[in-house]
Structure formats: C-alpha cells, structure tokens
C-alpha beads as a LAMMPS data file, in Angstrom:
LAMMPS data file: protein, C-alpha beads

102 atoms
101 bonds

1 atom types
1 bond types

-500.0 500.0 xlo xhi
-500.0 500.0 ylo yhi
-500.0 500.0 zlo zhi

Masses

1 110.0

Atoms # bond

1 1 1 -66.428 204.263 -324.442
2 1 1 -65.262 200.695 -324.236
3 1 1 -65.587 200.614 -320.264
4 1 1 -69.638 201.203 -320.798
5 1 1 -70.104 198.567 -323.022
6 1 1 -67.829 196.260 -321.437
7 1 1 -69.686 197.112 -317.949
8 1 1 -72.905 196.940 -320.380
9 1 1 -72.152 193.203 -321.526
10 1 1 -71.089 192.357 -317.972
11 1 1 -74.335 193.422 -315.988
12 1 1 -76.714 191.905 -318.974
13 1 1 -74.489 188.414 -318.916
14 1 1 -75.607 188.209 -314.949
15 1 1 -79.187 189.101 -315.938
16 1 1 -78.534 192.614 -314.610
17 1 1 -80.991 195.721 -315.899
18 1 1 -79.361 198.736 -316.993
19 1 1 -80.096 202.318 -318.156
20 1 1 -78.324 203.389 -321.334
21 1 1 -78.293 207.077 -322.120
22 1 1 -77.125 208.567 -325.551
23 1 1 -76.924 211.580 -327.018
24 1 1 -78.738 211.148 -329.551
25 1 1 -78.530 214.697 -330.870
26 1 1 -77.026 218.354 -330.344
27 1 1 -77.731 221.665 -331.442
28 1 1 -75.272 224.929 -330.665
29 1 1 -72.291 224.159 -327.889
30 1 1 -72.431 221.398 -326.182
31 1 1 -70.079 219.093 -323.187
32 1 1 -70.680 216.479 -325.739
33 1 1 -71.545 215.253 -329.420
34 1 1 -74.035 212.830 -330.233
35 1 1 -72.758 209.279 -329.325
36 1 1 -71.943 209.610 -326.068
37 1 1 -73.080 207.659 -323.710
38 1 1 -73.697 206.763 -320.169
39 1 1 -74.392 203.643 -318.078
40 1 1 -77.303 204.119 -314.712
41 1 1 -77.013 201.020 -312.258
42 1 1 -79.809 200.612 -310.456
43 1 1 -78.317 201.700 -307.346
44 1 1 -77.935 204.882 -308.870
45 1 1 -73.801 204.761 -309.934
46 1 1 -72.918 205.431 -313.711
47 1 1 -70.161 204.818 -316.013
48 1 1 -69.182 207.304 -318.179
49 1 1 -70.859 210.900 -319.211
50 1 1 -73.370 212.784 -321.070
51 1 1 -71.382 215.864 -319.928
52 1 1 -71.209 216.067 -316.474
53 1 1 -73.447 219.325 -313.902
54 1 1 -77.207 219.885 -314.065
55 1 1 -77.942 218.509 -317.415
56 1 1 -76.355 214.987 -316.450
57 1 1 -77.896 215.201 -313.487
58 1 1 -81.110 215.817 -314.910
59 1 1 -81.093 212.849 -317.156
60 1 1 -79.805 210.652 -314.075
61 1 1 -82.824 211.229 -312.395
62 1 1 -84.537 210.382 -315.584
63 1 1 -82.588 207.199 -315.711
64 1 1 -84.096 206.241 -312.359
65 1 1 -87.705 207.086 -313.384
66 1 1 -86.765 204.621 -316.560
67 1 1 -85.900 201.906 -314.005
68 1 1 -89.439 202.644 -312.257
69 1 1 -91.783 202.276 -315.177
70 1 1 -89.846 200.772 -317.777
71 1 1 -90.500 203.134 -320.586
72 1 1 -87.354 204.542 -322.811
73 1 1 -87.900 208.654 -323.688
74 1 1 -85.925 211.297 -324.907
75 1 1 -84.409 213.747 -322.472
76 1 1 -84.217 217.556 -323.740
77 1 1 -81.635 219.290 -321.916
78 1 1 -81.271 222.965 -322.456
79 1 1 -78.220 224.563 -321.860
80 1 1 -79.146 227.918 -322.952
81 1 1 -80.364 229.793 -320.304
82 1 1 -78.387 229.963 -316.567
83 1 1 -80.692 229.052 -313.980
84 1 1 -78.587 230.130 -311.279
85 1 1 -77.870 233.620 -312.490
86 1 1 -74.255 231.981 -313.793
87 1 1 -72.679 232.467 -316.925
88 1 1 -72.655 228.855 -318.470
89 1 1 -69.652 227.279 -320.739
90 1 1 -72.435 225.544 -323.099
91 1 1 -75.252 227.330 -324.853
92 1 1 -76.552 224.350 -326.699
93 1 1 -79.696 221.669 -326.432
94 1 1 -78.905 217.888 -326.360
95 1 1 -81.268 215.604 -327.438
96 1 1 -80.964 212.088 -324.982
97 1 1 -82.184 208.803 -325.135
98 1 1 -82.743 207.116 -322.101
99 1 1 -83.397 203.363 -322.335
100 1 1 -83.636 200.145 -320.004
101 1 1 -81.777 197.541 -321.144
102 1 1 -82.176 193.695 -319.479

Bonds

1 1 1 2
2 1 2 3
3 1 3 4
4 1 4 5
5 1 5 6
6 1 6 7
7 1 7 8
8 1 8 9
9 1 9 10
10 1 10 11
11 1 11 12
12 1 12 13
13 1 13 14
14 1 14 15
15 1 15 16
16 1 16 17
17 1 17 18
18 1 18 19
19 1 19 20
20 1 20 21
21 1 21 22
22 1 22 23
23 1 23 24
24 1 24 25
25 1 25 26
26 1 26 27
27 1 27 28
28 1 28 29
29 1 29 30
30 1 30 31
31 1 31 32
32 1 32 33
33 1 33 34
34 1 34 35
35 1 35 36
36 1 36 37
37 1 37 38
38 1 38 39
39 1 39 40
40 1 40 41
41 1 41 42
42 1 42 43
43 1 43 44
44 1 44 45
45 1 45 46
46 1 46 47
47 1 47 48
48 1 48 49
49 1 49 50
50 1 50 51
51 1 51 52
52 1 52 53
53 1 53 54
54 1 54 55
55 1 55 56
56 1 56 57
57 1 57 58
58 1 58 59
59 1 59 60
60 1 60 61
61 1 61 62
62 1 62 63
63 1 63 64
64 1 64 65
65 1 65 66
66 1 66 67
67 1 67 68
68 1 68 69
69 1 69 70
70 1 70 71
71 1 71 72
72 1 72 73
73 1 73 74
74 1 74 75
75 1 75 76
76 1 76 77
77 1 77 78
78 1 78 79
79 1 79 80
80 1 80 81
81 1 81 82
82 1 82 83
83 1 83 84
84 1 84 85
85 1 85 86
86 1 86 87
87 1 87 88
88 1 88 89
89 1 89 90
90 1 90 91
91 1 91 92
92 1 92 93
93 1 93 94
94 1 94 95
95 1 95 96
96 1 96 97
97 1 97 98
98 1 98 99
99 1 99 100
100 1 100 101
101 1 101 102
C-alpha cells in the first residue's frame, strides 16, 4: 500500500493527475476489504488492486471516464452473478470510489 502512495506523492509533486480508487465498502465475499486501493495513470497503467478480473477492470475503465470529465463517483461492482456462465470465487458487492486527484 506504500508503493501507491509513494507513486501518489511522486506524480502530484511533478504536477501529474491521477485516479485514486478505494474500496470504500463490501458486502458478502469479496478479492478485497474496504481500504484498498488502486492508482490509474493517465496512460492507462495502475499500481496496485481493487481485486484484480472483470470488476477491476470495470472500475479501470471508470477511472478513464474520471480522467475525461473530471467528476469522482462510486463504482458498484457486483460479484454475485457469473456473466460468463462460470462459477465465480467472490459472491460479494464492493462499493468504489473513484477520484481524480491533481
């Protein structure tokens, strides 16, 4: 968790924007608790996780809207139902905030 705000302080001290995700909350089973986080470059890269397949992915691409217009949300990410017909690990909902930071 260091590394991201290290990398955080870093990009901000060159007048860098960044995307900060966080879990801000979790219900059922989850890849992670609330608290963890995840740095979005602009070019796309991150540092750190949110918990890694589809539901990362999904707030990545929510990062990059953030980056477009500017305006923090809160990601839902539902884990409970397969969307590929696969039996999933997780069966939980994470609540994440998604938030430019300059």
């Amino acid at each position: 968790m260091d590394e991201v705000f290290d990398q955080l302080q870093l990009a901000l001290n060159r007048g860098e924007s960044v995307v900060l995700a966080t879990v801000a909350a979790t219900r059922g089973s989850t890849p992670r608790r609330a608290g963890a986080r995840m740095l979005v470059r602009d070019d796309g890269s991150s540092l750190g996780t949110i918990g890694g397949g589809c539901g990362e992915a999904e707030v990545l691409h929510e990062a990059m809207e953030v980056y477009k217009d500017g305006r923090a949300r809160l990601v839902r990410v539902d884990l409970t139902n397969p969307i590929d017909g696969d039996d999933k690990i997780c069966g939980g909902v994470m609540d994440v905030f998604v938030e430019r930071l300059q």
